[in-house]
N, C-alpha and C positions, 0 to 999 in steps of 0.2 A: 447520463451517467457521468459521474465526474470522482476527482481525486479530491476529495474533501480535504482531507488531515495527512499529515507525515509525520511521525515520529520518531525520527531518527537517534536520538541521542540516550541510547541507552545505559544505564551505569557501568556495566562491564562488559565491554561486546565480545568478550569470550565464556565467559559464563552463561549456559544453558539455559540456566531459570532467567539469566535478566535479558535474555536474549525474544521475549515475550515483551519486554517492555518498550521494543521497536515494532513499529508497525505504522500501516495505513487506512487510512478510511475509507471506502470508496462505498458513495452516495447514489442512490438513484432518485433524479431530483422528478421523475416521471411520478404519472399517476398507476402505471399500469407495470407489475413485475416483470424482469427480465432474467429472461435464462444466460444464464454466468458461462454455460459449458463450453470448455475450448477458448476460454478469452484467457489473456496472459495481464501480467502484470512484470515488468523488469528495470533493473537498474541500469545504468550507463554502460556501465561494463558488460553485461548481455545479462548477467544472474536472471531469469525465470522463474515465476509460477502460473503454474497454470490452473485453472479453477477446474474441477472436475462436478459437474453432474449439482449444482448448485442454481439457485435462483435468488433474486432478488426483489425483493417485495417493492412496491410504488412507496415512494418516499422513505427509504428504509435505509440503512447506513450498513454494512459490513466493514468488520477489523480484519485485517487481514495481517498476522503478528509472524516476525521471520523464526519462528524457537518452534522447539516440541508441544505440540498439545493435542484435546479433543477436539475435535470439526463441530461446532453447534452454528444455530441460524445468524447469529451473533457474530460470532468469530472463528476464524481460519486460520489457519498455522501450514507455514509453510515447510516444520519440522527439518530447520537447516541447524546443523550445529557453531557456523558463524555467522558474523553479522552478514547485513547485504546493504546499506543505505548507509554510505560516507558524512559522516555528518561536517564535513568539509565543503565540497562540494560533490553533487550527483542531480540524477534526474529519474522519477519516477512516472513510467510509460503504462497506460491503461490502453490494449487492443483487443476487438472483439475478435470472433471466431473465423473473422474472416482477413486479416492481418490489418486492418483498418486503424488509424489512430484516434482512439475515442478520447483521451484526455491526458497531459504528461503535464507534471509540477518541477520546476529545477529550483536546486537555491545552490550559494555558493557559499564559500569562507566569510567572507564580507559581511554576511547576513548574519544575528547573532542567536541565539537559543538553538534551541532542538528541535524545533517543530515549521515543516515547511505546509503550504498548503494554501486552499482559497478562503479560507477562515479567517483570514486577517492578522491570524498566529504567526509569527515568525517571518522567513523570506522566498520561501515559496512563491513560483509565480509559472502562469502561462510559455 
């Protein structure tokens, strides 16, 4: 399991609808699916979500978007009404269900675009 993508830089991180257009990827680079339930996902500052009652396919990707929306196999919304991912600097924490550190992405000011992660996108990193 990893933090594929960050997309931090949304056009207006107060507005609702564009508040959808931040979000993360997170991969399972296995062959074999994995139960999501009780694993967390948080920023620097503690902000949390927590995946409820979800799995994740072998080699399968989930979006996991910080705005209002429907729950499909696809994507997840963590229905906050502001943003959560500084697009300055932060750090995005992937823990399973048993408080374990399975993957975290940080970028900083320094780093330029919107997009942190292990994609080669932007300045995301280990």
């Amino acid at each position: 399991m990893q933090i594929a993508h960050v997309h931090y830089d949304s056009p207006d991180r107060h507005r609702r609808s564009d508040l959808n257009e931040e979000w993360v990827d997170i991969t399972n680079t296995t062959r074999r699916a994995v139960d999501l339930d009780r694993w967390t996902l948080s920023d620097r500052d503690g902000r949390t979500y927590t995946f409820r009652h979800y799995r994740l396919g072998g080699r399968a990707t989930v979006r996991v978007h910080t705005g209002v929306g429907r729950d499909t196999f696809r994507d997840l919304y963590q229905d906050r009404r502001s943003s959560v991912w500084d697009k300055r600097a932060d750090t995005a924490t992937l823990r399973n269900d048993h408080r374990r550190l399975v993957d975290t992405v940080t970028w900083g000011g320094h780093h330029g675009g919107g997009h942190g992660g292990h994609d080669g996108h932007g300045g995301g990193h280990r």
